[in-house]
C-alpha positions in Angstrom: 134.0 118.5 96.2 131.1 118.2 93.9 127.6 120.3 94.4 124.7 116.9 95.2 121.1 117.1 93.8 118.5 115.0 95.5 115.2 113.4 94.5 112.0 114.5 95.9 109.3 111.9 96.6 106.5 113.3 96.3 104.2 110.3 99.2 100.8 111.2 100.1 102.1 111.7 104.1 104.2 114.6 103.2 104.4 117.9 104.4 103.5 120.7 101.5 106.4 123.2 103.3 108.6 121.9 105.2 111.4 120.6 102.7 110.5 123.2 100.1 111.7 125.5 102.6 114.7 123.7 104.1 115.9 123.7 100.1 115.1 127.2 99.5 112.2 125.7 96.9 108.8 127.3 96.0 106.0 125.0 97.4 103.6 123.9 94.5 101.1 122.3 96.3 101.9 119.0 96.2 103.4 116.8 99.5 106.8 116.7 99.9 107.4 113.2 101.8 111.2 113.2 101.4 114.2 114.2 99.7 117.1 111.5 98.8 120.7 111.7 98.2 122.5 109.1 97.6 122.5 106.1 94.5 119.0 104.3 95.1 117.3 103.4 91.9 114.7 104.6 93.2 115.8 108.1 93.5 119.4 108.7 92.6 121.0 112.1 93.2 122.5 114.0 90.3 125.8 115.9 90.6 126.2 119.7 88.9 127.5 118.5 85.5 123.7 116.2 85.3 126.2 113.2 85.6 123.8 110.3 87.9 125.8 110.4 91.5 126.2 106.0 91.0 127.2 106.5 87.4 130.7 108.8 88.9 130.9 106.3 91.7 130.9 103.2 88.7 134.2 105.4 86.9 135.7 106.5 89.7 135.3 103.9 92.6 138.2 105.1 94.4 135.8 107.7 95.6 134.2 105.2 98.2 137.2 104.7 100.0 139.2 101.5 100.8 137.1 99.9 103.8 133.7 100.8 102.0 134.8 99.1 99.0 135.9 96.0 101.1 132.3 95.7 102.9 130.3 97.0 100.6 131.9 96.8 96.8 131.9 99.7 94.4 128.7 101.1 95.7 127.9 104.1 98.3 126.5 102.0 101.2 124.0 104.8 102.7 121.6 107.0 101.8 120.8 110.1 103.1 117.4 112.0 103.5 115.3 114.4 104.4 111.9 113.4 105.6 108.8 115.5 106.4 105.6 113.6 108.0 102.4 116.1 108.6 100.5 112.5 108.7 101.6 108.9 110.0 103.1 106.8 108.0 102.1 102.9 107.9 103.6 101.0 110.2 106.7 98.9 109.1 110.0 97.2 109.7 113.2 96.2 107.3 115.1 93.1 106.8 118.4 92.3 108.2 121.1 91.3 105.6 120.6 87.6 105.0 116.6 88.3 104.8 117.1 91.0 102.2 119.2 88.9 100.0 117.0 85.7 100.5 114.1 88.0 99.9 115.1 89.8 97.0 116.0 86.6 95.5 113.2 84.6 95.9 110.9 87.4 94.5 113.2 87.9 91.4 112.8 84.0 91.0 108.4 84.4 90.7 108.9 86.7 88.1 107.2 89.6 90.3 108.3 92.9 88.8 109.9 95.5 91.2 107.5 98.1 90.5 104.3 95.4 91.4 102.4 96.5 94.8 103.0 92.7 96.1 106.7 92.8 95.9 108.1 93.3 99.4 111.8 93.6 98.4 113.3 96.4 95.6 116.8 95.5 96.3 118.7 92.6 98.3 120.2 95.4 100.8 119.2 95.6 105.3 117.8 98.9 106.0 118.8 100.0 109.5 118.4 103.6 109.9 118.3 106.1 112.0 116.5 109.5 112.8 117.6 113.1 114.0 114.7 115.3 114.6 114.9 118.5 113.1 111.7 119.4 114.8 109.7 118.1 117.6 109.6 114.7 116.1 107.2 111.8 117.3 106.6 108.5 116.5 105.7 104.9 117.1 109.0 102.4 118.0 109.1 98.7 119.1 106.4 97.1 121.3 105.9 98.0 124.9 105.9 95.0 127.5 102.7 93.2 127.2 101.5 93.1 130.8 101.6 97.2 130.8 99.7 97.2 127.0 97.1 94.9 129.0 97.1 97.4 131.5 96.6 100.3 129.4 93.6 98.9 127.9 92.0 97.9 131.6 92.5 101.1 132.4 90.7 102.3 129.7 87.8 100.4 130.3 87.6 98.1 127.5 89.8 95.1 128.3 86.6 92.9 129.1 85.0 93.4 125.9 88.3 93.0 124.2 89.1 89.8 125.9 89.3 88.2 122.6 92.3 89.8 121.3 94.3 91.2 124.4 94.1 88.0 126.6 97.2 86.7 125.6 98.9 89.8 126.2 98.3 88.7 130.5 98.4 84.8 129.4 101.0 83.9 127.7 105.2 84.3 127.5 106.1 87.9 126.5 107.3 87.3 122.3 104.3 84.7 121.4 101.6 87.1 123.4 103.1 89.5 120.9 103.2 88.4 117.7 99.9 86.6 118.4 97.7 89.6 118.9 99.9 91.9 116.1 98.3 88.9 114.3 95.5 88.4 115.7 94.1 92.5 115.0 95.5 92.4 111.1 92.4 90.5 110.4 89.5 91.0 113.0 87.0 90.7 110.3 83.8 90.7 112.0 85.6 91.9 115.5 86.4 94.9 113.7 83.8 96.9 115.4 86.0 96.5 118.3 88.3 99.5 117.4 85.4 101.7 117.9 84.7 100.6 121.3 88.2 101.5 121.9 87.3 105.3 120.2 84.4 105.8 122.2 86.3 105.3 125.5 89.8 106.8 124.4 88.1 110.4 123.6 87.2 110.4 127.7 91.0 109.8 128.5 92.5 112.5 126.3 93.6 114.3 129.0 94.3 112.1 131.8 97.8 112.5 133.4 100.7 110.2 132.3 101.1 107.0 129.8 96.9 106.4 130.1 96.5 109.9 128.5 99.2 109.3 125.7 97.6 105.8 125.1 94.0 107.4 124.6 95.5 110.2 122.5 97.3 107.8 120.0 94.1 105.8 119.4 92.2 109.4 118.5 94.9 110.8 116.3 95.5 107.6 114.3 92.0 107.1 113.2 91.7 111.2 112.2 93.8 109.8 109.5 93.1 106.0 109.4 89.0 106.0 110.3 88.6 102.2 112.4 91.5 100.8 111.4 92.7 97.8 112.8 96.2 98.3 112.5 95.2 101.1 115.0 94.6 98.3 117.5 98.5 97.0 116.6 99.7 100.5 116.9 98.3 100.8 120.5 101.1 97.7 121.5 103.8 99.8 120.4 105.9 102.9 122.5 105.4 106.0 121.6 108.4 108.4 121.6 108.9 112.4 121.2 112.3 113.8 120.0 113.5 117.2 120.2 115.3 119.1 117.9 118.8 117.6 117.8 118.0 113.9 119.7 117.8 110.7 117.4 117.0 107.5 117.7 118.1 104.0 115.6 116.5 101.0 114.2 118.0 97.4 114.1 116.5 95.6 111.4 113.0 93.8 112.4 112.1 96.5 114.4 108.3 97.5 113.9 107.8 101.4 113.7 106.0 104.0 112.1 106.5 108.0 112.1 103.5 110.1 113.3 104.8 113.6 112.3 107.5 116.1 112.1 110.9 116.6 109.9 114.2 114.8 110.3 117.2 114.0 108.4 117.3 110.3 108.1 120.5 108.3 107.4 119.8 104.6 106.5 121.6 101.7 104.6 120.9 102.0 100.7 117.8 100.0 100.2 114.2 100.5 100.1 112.9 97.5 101.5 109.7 98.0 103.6 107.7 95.3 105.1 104.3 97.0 106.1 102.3 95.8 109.1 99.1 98.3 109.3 97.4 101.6 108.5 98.1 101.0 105.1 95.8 100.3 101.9 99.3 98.9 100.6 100.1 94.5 100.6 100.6 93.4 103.6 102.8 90.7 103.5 102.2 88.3 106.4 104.2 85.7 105.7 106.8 88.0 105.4 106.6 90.0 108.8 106.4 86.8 110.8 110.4 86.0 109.5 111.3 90.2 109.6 109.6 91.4 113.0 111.3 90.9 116.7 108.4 90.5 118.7 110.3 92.0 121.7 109.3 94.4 124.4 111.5 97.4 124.1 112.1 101.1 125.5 113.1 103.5 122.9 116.6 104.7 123.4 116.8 108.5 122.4 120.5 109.3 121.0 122.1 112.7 121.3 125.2 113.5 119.7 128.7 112.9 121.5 131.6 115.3 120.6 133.0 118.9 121.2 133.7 122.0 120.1 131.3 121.8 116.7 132.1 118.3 115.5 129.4 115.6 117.1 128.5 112.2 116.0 125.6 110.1 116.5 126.5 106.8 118.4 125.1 104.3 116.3 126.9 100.8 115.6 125.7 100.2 111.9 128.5 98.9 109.1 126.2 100.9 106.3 126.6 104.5 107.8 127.7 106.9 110.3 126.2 110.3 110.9 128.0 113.8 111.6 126.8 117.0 113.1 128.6 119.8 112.4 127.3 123.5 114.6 130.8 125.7 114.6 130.6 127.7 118.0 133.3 130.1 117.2 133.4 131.0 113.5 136.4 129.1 112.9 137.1 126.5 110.6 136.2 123.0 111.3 137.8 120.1 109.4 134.9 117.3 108.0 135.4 114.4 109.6 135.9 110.7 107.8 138.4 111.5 104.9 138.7 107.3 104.7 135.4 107.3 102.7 132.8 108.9 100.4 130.7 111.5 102.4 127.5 113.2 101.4 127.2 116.9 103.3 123.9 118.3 103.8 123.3 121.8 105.5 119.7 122.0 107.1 120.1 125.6 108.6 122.9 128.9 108.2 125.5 129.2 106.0 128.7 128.1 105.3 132.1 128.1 103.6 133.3 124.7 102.5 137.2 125.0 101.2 139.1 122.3 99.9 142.5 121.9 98.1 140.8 122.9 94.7 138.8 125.8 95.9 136.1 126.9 98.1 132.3 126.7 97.8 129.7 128.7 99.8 126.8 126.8 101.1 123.2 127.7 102.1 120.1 125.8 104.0 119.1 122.8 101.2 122.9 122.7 100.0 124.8 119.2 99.6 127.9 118.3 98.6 129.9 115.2 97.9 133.2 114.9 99.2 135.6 112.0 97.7 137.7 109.9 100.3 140.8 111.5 101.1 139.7 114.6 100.2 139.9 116.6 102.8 137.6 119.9 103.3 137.3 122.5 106.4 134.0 124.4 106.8 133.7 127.5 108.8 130.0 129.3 109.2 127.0 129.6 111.1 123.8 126.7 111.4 123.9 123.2 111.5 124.8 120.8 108.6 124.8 116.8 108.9 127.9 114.7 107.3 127.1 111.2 106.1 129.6 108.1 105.9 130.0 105.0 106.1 130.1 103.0 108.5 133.0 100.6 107.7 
């Protein structure tokens, strides 16, 4: 039972109060985009006695547990974070497995230097993740079926004079029609004055009733942030979903998204491999979003916890992690769950007593804590904390 230290990233999108606060921090101005803990290079987490969390992992791999190590080697498989979006983020999707270690590979091989803007993969990991809204938490997630996107934009009164880029989406077989207009709007060039036609007539449908007023609304709130954008064209072919406080959803690799705004705790595998695909001034890598994205219609499924009695878990089916929810409902002590594996225990609201064999530790909002596999810890308090694992 070892006191966790995270890493701030300090992104453009991020909120100025929201994580300060969560971890009991003075804001200072500056956007607080997210908060990781875990063994990234990118942002490792530091335990109490300034030791780098990997570095104990490398002398003490036992830590991990026995089915981790078997999948995964002497690593921690996840990552855990806190994120905070008070401004979209680009859209994006992550590799699966065999694409992040072909990836990572072939980059190393042309010399490009992980910290270049061009390079696509930091690390030869998948990133699924997943999402649990600490807030009311909204977002972009997969594409909607193409006839209805076609629909959307006829009943907004532009599909004539967009013609050019939408026909497919009434034309042609569901995944092509897809991927050709996602395409089709990342380089509109000289058609580019075709996102304002689709401003001018989305600011008259703000408020009409249904999935035409959520439509309209996602065109005008993009381009406060990303003025005539095209990508805001490729966001407009995508589902839009809402989460309340509590409700989740996951991401399979290849599985185009972006977050719009409020503050989660996001479990992922440990990588940092982005593939961008709009409302970005980052590299968009073409090329590489053709072999990454599922060009699927899809309806967001939004997860909620399954459990009793203070001990929930989200049901997600990745090898890389498993999530915990821990909300005691009658003061009493609660045993952590997963004592096969290395856990990483975060408290987002209330306080709490963790006790294990050595001792006990008391535990506020912002708190983390790693726990060994097979140690095993009971924690008895009031709030919610969120217990990662892995998978395996």
């Amino acid at each position: 039972m070892r006191r966790l230290n995270g890493h701030v990233q300090h992104f453009a999108w991020g909120h100025k109060h929201a994580i300060p606060t969560i971890l009991r921090r003075e804001p200072d101005g500056s956007p607080w985009a997210e908060y990781w803990l875990g063994t990234h290079p990118s942002g490792h987490g530091f335990l109490d006695d300034g030791r780098a969390l990997d570095t104990y992992i490398q002398d003490n791999p036992e830590v991990v547990g026995v089915a981790a190590r078997a999948a995964f080697g002497d690593r921690l498989p996840f990552l855990l974070k806190l994120l905070a979006a008070a401004t979209p983020l680009s859209l994006q999707a992550h590799p699966s497995r065999e694409q992040a270690v072909v990836g990572y590979a072939r980059e190393s091989l042309m010399g490009i230097h992980p910290q270049d803007p061009t390079r696509t993969y930091k690390d030869d990991w998948p990133k699924p993740e997943a999402v649990v809204a600490l807030t009311p938490f909204e977002g972009l997630l997969g594409f909607r079926h193409p006839q209805e996107t076609a629909g959307l934009f006829e009943a907004l009164g532009v599909a004539e004079e967009l013609t050019s880029v939408i026909g497919p989406l009434r034309e042609r077989c569901t995944s092509p029609a897809l991927q050709e207009v996602f395409l089709d709007v990342l380089s509109l060039d000289e058609r580019r004055h075709l996102v304002d036609v689709v401003l001018a007539a989305a600011v008259n449908h703000l408020e009409a009733p249904g999935d035409l007023g959520e439509f309209a609304r996602t065109a005008v709130e993009l381009d406060e942030f990303f003025p005539g954008d095209s990508g805001i064209l490729a966001a407009l072919l995508m589902n839009r979903f809402k989460l309340q406080p509590g409700e989740a959803v996951a991401l399979e690799a290849g599985v185009m998204h972006a977050y719009m705004r409020g503050v989660c705790v996001e479990i992922m595998a440990n990588s940092d491999n982005v593939l961008r695909g709009g409302l970005t001034q980052k590299h968009i890598d073409v090329d590489g979003l053709l072999q990454v994205v599922k060009f699927e219609p899809m309806v967001p499924n939004i997860l909620v916890p399954e459990g009793s009695d203070g001990v929930y878990v989200y049901p997600t089916s990745f090898p890389e992690f498993e999530l915990w929810l821990i909300s005691p409902v009658d003061g009493g002590y609660l045993a952590v769950p997963r004592t096969d594996c290395g856990r990483i225990v975060l408290v987002t609201e209330g306080e709490f007593v963790l006790q294990a064999e050595h001792g006990e530790m008391s535990l506020a909002s912002g708190d983390s804590v790693f726990l060994d596999a097979d140690e095993h810890a009971n924690v008895r308090g009031e709030g919610q904390l969120f217990v990662a694992a892995s998978g395996a």
